[in-house]
C-alpha angles and dihedrals in degrees: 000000000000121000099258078062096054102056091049090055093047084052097054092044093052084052095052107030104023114040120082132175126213136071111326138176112211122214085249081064089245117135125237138192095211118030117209103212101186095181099092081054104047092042097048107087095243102043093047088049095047086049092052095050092048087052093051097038085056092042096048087108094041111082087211118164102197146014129200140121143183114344132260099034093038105053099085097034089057081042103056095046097050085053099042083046088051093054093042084053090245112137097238119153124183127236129178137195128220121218092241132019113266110270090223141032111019095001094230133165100183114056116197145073109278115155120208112293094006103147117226149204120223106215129191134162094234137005130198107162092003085232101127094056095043093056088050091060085051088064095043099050092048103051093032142048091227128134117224106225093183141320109236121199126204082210134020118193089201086227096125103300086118099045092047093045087050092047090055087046095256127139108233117203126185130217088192132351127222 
């Protein structure tokens, strides 16, 4: 599937497996009346690999070496598409951040291979306040020399996650927009 493709059928699979109607709670504490879980989308084969080919497809100007975000829903996001770049002969690798540092061993918060300089796209399935992620880069700047390119959503809620990238000095880009 081309990319354009892709994006239809990922679409279409948001629409079927991820949205939901009814009273939730998000993890920004705001209250909705509809939920996108994208997990049944981005851990099904064909919506992981749809998703892979947007992201690189919107990353195709970037040089950008790896891609990965907060664990765990970005883990097979960054995943995907270090697997769909293989295949397409791109050097991608994957990295994650957890939400603390290990309690034991190293020590790490961020797991992945980033050399020094390596410039890098955030990647998450939704975003509402965009907290979770910036918080993410926090970590990753900190414990690493990396540079953020941009953070790409699968799906933007348009409630301040924008507004919040821009203020911190990130390109956001959307998949899809609520």
């Amino acid at each position: 599937m081309s990319p354009d493709e892709c994006k239809q059928h990922l679409k279409q699979l948001i629409l079927d497996k991820a949205l939901q109607f009814g009273d939730f709670t998000l993890a920004s504490g705001k209250k909705s009346s509809y939920y996108i879980d994208c997990r049944p989308v981005v851990l099904s084969g064909e919506g992981a690999y749809c998703l892979a080919r947007c992201i690189l497809d919107s990353l195709r100007d970037d040089a950008v070496g790896a891609v990965g975000g907060m664990a765990v829903g970005a883990v097979p996001i960054a995943g995907a598409v270090a697997a769909v770049a293989a295949s397409l002969q791109i050097d991608m690798d994957a990295f994650y951040v957890r939400k603390e540092p290990k309690g034991h061993g190293m020590g790490k918060q961020v797991e992945g291979e980033l050399p020094d300089g390596i410039r890098v796209a955030m990647v998450e399935d939704t975003v509402t306040t965009g907290g979770s992620t910036l918080q993410a880069i926090e970590a990753l700047e900190r414990e690493r020399n990396v540079e953020v390119v941009t953070v790409i959503v699968m799906v933007d809620r348009q409630e301040g996650a924008a507004e919040a990238f821009a203020a911190a000095g990130h390109d956001l880009r959307c998949l899809f927009t609520v």
